[in-house]
C-alpha positions as CSV (number, residue, x, y, z in Angstrom):
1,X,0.6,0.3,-54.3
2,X,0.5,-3.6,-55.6
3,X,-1.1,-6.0,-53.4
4,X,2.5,-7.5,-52.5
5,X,3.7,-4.2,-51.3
6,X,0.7,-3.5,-49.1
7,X,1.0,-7.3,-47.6
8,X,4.9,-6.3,-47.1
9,X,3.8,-3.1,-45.5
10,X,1.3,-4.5,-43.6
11,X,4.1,-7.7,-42.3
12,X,6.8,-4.7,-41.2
13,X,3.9,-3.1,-39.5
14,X,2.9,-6.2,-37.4
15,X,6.2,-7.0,-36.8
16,X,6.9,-3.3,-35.4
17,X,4.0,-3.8,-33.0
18,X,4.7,-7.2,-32.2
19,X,8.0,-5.4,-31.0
20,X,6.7,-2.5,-29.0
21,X,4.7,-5.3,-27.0
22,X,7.4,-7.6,-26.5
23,X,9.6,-5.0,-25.2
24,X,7.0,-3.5,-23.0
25,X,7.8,-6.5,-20.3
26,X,10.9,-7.3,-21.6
27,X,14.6,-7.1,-19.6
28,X,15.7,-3.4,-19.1
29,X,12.5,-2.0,-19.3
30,X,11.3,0.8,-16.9
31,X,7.5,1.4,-15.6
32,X,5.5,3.7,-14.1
33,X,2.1,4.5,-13.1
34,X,-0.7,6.4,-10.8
35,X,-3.4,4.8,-9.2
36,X,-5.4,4.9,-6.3
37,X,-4.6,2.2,-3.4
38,X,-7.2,1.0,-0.1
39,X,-5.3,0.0,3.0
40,X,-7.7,-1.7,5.3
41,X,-5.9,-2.4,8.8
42,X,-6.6,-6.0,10.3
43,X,-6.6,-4.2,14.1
44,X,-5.5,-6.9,16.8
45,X,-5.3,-4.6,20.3
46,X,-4.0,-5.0,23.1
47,X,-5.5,-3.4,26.4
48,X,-4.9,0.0,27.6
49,X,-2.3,0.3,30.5
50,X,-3.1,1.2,33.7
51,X,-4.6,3.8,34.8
52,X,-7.6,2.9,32.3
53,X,-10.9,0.7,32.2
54,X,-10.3,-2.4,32.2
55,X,-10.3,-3.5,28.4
56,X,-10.1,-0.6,26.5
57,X,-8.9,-1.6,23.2
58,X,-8.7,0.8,19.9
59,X,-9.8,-0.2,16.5
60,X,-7.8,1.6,13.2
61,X,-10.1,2.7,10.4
62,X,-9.4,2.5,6.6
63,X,-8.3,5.1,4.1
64,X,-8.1,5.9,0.5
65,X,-5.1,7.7,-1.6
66,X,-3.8,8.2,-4.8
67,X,-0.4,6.2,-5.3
68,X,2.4,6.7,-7.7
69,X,4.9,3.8,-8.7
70,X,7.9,3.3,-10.8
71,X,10.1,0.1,-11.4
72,X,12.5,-1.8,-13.8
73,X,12.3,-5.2,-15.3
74,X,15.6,-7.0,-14.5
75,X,15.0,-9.7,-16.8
76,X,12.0,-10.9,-18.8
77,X,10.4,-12.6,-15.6
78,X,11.9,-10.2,-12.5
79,X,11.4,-6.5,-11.5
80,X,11.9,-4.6,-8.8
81,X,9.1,-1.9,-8.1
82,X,8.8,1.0,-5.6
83,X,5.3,2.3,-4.6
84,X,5.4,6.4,-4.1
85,X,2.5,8.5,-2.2
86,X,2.1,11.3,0.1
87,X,0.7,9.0,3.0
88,X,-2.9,7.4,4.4
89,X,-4.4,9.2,7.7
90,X,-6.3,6.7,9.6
91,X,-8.6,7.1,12.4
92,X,-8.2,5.4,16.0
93,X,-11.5,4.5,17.3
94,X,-12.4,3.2,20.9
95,X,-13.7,-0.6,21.3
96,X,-13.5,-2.9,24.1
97,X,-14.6,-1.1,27.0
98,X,-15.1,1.7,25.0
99,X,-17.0,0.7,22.5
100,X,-19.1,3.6,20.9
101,X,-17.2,6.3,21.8
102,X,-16.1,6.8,18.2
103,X,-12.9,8.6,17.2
104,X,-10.4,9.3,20.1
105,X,-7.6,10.3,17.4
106,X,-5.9,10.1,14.3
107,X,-2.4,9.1,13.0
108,X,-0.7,9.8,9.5
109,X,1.0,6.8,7.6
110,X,3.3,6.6,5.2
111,X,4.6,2.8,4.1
112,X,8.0,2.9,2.8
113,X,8.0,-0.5,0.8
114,X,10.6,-2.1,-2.2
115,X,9.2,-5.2,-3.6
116,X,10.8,-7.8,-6.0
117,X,8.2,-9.1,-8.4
118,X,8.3,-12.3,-10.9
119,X,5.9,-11.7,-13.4
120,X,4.1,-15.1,-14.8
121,X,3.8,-16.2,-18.5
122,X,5.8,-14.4,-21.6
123,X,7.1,-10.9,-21.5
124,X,4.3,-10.2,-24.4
125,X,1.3,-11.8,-23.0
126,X,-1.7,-9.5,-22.7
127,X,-2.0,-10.5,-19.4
128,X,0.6,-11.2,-16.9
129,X,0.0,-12.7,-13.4
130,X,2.8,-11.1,-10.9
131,X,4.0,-11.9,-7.2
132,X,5.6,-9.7,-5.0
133,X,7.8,-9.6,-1.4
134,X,9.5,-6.9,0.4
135,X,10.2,-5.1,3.2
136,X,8.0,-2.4,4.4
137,X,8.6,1.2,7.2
138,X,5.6,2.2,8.4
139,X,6.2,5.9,9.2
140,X,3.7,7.1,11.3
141,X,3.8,11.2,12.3
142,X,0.9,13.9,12.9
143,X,-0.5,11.9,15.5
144,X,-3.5,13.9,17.3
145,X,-5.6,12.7,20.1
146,X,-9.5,14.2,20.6
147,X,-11.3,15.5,22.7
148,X,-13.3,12.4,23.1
149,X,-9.8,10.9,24.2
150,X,-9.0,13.9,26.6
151,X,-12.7,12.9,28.4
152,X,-12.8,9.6,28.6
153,X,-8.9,9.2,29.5
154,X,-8.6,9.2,33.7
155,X,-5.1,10.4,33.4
156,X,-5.6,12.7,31.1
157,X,-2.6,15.3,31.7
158,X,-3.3,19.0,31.3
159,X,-3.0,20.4,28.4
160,X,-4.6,17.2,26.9
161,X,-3.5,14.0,26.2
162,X,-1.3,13.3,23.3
163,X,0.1,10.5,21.2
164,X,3.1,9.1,19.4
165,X,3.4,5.7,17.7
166,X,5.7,3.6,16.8
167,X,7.3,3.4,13.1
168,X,8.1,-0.1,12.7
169,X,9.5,-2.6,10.1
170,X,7.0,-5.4,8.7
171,X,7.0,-7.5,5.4
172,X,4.8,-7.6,2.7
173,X,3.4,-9.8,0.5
174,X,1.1,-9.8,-2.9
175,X,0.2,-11.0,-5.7
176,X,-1.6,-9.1,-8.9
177,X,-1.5,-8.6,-12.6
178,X,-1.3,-6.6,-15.8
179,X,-3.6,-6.2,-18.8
180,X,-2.1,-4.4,-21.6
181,X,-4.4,-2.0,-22.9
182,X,-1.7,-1.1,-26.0
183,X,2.3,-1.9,-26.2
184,X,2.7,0.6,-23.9
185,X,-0.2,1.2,-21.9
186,X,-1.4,-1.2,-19.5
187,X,-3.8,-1.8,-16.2
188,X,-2.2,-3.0,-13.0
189,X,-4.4,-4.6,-10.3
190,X,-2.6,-5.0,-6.5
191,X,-3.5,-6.8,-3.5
192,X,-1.0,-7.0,-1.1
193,X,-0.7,-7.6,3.0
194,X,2.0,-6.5,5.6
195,X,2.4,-8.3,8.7
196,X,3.1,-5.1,11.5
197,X,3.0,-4.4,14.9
198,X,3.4,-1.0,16.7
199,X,3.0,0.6,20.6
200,X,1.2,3.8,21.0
201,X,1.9,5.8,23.8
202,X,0.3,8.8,25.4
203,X,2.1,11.5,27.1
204,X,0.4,10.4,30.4
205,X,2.4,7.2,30.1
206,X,-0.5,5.1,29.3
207,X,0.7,2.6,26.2
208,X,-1.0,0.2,24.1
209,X,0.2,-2.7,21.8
210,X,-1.9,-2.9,18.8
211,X,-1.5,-5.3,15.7
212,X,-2.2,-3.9,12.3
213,X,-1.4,-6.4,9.7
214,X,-3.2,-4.3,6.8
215,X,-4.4,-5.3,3.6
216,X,-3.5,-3.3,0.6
217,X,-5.9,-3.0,-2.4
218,X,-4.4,-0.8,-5.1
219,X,-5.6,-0.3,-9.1
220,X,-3.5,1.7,-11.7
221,X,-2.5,2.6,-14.8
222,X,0.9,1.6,-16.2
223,X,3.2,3.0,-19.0
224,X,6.3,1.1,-19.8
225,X,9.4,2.9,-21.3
């Protein structure tokens, strides 16, 4: 092969790859990608109805979960992208007048969310700043109250006291962005935060109002179609 065939070889190569990554964030495009995602609730609570100590508050702990996503570029800028999992569980600690009691139950979540995204800079820079807003469901089920909570609750039924909270509607926020490792391949960092409220009640009738407003910290890796 003559030097002016290997350079014309070596053009039609570049330009196939210069292609590949063009398209990879390009209008039409579909996504996907697994990762692992931290929610980190921002607990504001409320008090305790009566019968109860006089400010007993809860406080939600954190979890970590593998996440799943999938999306589709609308055009070279905008995308709409939909997280998937299997949920978070969460404990629900005692503060405020209980303080120190530790763990008085747990409750399963799983956030429902669609988010459109507008993703910075050209569809083939190597890395792309991206924004995101949506609407979130918090679905919360398994709900599970300990014996902690059966001991330290002065209403506390027999049987034991239970719990059911809320699911509730919130928004979300966030803003992130993607490094292409290849024209295909790419790494996807997520921070995002919902604003959400929800009321837990006990079967003794006891309720309490708790604020979660969560932050979201999620890193994955992406394959584009």
């Amino acid at each position: 092969m003559d030097k002016k065939t290997l350079a014309q070889a070596a053009a039609v190569a570049l330009l196939a790859t210069a292609s590949v990554a063009a398209s990879a964030q390009s209008a039409g495009t579909w996504y996907a990608g697994i990762g692992g995602a931290r929610i980190t609730p921002n607990t504001s609570s409320g008090t305790l109805s009566a019968p109860s100590a006089p400010g007993t508050t809860v406080d939600i702990g954190s979890d970590t979960q593998p996440i799943m996503f999938v999306g589709r570029m609308l055009t070279d800028h905008w995308s709409v992208e939909v997280p998937l999992g299997l949920g978070f569980t969460h404990d629900i600690n005692g503060s405020g007048a209980i303080a120190g009691v530790g763990r008085i139950g747990t409750v399963k979540a799983l956030p429902i969310s669609v988010f459109a995204q507008y993703h910075f800079l050209a569809p083939d820079a190597r890395f792309r700043p991206h924004v995101s807003v949506g609407p979130t469901y918090a679905y919360f089920h398994g709900e599970r109250g300990s014996a902690t909570l059966n001991a330290i609750n002065p209403a506390n039924p027999p049987g034991g006291t239970t719990l059911n909270v809320d699911s509730r509607w919130g928004w979300t926020v966030g803003l992130g962005g993607t490094m292409a490792l290849t024209g295909r391949w790419y790494l996807d960092l997520h921070y995002l935060h919902t604003w959400l409220k929800t009321t837990t009640t006990l079967n003794s009738g006891q309720h309490i109002d708790t604020k979660l407003d969560p932050d979201v910290w999620a890193l994955s890796l992406g394959y584009r179609f």
